[in-house]
N, C-alpha and C positions, 0 to 999 in steps of 0.2 A: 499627550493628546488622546483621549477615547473618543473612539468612532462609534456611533449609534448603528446599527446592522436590522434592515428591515427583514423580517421574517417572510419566510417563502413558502409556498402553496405544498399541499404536497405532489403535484405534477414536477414542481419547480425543483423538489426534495430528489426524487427521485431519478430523474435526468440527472440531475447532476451524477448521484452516486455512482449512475448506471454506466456513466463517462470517467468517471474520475477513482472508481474502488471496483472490488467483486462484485458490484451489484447493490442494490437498493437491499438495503436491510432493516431491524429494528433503529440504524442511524438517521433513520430517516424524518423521525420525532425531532431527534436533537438539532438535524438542519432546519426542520421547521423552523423550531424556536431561533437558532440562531443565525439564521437566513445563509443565504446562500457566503456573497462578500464575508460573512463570518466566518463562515464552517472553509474556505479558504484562506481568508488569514492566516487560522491559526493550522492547517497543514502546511503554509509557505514559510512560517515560524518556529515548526517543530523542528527538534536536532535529524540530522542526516543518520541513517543507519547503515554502518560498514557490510557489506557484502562480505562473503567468505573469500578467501582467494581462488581463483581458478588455477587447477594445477595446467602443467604446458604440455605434459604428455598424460591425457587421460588415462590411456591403457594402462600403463604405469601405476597411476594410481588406484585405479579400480582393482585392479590386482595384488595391491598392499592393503587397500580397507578390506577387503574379501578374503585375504588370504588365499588367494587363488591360483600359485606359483606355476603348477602342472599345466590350467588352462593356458596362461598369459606368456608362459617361456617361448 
């Protein structure tokens, strides 16, 4: 089924981004065009992106990426 998406103002553009990303940027064209309902879809559609793991003892680790033995002992 394709969904027809009414295109949004740029007031409309810009709110949104201003809510939903870093800020109103040059995306702000592309919500135009593809209206708001759209430029949502397809971020509710896009794949998930794995975070890094969080280590459990930070100090620990800042101490092995740094190589910081002297400091962190």
């Amino acid at each position: 089924m394709c969904r027809e998406y009414v295109a949004a103002t740029t007031t409309q553009a810009a709110r949104l981004l201003e809510q939903t990303s870093f800020g109103p940027t040059v995306a702000i064209q592309y919500v135009k065009s593809v209206g708001v309902d759209g430029y949502l879809a397809e971020q509710f559609s896009a794949l998930t992106t794995r975070l890094a793991t969080i280590p459990t003892n930070l100090l620990t680790a800042l101490c092995q990426a740094n190589n910081t033995a002297r400091v962190c002992a």
